[in-house]
N, C-alpha and C positions, 0 to 999 in steps of 0.2 A: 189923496193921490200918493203920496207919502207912504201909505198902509200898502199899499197896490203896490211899487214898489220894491219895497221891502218883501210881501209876497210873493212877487213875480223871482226876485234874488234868491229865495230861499228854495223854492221850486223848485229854479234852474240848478241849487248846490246838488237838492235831490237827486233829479234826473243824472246831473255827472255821476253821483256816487253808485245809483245803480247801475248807469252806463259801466264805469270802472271793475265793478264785482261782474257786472256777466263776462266783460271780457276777460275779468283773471280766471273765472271757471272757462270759458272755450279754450284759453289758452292753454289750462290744466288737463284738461278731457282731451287738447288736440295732443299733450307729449303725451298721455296713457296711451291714445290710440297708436303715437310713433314707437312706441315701447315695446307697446303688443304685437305691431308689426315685425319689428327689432329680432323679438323671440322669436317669432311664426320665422323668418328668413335664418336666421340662428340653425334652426331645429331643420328646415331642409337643406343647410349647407353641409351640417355634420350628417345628415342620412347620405347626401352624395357625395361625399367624402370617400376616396378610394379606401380601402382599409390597409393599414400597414400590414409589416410581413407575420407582425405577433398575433392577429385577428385570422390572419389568415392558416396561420399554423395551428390557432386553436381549434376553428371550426372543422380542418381537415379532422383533427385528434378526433372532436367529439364528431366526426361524421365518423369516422372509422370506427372510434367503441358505437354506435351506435348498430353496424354494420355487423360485428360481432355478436349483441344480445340478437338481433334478428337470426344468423346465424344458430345461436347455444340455442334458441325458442324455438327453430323449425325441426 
């Protein structure tokens, strides 16, 4: 009885300690996935992002020299 016990105790330490590791990996795996999230919202805040007046002064530039080679080519 004793033995039984004693078995049944040690079991149950088992089962916590696996209990304990799977949830510190779901716990791990759920911030990776808030992370990944994090970035994925990051990366379409800066695409919708108005662009300031320095972005927009370059793209003019570079549309206009562009507008030129087409221009010198024809």
């Amino acid at each position: 009885r004793k033995i039984e016990e004693e078995q049944r105790d040690r079991q149950w330490k088992v089962d916590e300690l696996k209990r304990k590791i799977e949830e510190e990996q779901k716990e791990k795996q759920r911030k990776i996935v808030q992370k990944n999230i994090q970035k994925q919202r990051d990366k379409e805040r800066e695409r919708d992002k108005p662009m300031d007046w320095k972005d927009k002064y370059l793209e003019r530039k570079i549309g206009k020299m562009e507008l030129k080679k087409e221009r010198i080519g024809n």
